[in-house]
C-alpha positions as CSV (number, residue, x, y, z in Angstrom):
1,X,0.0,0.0,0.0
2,X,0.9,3.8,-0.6
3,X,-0.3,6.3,1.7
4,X,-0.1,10.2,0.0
5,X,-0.6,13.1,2.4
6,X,-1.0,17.0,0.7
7,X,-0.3,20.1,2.4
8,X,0.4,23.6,1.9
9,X,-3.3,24.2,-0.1
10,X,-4.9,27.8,1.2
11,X,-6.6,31.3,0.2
12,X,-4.2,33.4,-2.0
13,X,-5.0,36.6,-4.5
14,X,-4.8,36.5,-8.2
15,X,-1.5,36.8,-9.0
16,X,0.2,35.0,-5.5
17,X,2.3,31.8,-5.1
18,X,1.5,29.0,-3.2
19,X,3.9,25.7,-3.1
20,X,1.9,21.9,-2.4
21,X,3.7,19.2,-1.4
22,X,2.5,15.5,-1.1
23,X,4.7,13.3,1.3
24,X,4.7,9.5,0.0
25,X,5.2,6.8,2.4
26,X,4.7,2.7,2.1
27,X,5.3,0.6,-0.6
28,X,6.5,3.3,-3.0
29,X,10.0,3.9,-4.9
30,X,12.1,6.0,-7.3
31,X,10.1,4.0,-9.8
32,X,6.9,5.2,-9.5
33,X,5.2,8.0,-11.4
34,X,3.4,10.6,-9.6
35,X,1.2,13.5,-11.1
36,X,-1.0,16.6,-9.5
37,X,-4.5,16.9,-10.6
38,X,-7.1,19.4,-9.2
39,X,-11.0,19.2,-9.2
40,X,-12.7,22.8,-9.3
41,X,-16.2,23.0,-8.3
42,X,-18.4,21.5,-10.5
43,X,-15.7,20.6,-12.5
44,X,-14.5,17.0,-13.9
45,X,-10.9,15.9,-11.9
46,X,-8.5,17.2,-14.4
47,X,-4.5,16.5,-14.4
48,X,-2.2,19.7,-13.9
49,X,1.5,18.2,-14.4
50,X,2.8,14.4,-14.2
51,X,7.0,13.2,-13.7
52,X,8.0,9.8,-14.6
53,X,10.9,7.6,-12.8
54,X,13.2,9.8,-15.4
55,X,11.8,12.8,-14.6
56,X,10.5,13.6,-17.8
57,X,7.2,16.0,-17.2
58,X,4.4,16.5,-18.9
59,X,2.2,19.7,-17.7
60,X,-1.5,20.7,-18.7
61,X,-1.7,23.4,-21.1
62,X,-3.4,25.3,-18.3
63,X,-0.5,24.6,-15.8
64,X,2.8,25.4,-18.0
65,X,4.5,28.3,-18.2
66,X,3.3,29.5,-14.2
67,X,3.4,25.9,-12.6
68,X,6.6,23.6,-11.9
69,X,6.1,19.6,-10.4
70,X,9.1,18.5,-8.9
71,X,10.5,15.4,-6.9
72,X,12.6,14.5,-3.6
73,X,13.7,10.7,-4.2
74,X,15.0,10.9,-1.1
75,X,12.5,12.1,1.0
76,X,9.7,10.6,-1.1
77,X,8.1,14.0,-1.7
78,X,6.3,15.2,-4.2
79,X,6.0,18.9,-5.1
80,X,3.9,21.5,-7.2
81,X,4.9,25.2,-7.0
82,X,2.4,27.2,-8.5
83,X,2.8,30.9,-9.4
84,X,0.5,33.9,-11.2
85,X,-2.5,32.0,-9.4
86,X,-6.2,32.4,-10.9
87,X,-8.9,32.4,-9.9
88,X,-9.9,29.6,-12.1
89,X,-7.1,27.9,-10.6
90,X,-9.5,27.1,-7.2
91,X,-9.8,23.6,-6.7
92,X,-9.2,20.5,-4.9
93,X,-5.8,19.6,-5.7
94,X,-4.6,15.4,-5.4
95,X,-1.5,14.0,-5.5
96,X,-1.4,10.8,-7.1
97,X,1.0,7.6,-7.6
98,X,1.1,4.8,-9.6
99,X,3.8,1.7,-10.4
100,X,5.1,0.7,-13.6
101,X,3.9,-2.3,-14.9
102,X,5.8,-5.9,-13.2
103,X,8.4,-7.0,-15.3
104,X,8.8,-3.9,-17.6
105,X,12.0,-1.7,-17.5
106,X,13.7,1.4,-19.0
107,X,11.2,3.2,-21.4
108,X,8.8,0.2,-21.3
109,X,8.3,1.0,-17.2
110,X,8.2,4.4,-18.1
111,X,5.6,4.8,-20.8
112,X,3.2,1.4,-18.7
113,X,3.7,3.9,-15.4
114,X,2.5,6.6,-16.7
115,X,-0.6,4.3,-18.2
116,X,-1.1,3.6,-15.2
117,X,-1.5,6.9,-13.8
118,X,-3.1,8.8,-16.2
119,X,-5.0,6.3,-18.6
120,X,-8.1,5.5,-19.0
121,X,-8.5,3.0,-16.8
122,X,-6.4,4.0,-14.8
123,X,-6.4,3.4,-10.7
124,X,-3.4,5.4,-9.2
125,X,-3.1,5.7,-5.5
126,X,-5.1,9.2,-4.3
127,X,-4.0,11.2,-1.8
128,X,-7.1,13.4,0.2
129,X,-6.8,16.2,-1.3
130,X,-5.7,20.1,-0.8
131,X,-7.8,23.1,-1.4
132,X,-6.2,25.9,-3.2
133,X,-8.6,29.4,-3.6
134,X,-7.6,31.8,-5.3
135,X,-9.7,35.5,-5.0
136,X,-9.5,38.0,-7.7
């Protein structure tokens, strides 16, 4: 099992900074892929940024440019520094984490991770969530 814990969610003004973290813990390694998504209200859960074991990163169209994901391997946290805040930016923001697939290595592990996280069927481990408002 993989537990995921957010902080660092809160009330900010167009235009401020905040910085989430999401502290991993279990059965989770370097391997794993994690990602931020955020659900606004009313909204469908949407993905903001992912990082693969090689820390290649993908962002959402509305998250690049003003938001950066990052990793600690060694402390098993996972980060998402977020700057120019919206207000369309309020939402529930989740940490997630998924494992490549058994067996698989190098870009193979990579590419099935990833699946894993952000497919279609996909059943990553969820953290509880962080609420980030921003006021204009």
């Amino acid at each position: 099992q993989v537990q995921l814990e957010e902080s660092g969610g809160g009330s900010v003004q167009a235009g401020g900074s905040l910085r989430l973290s999401c502290a991993a813990s279990g059965r989770i390694d370097s391997s794993y892929c994690m990602g931020w998504f955020r659900q606004g209200p009313g909204k469908e859960r949407e993905r903001v940024a992912s990082i693969d074991s090689d820390s290649d990163i993908m962002y959402a169209d509305s998250a690049k440019g003003r938001f950066t994901i990052s990793k600690d391997n060694t402390k098993n946290i996972l980060y998402l520094q977020m700057n120019s805040l919206k207000p369309e930016d309020t939402a529930m923001y989740f940490c997630a984490a998924a494992s490549p697939p058994p067996g698989r290595t190098g870009a193979e592990a990579s590419i099935g991770c990833l699946f894993n996280l952000l497919g279609p069927a996909a059943s990553p481990y969820w953290g509880q969530g962080t609420q980030v408002t921003v006021s204009a």
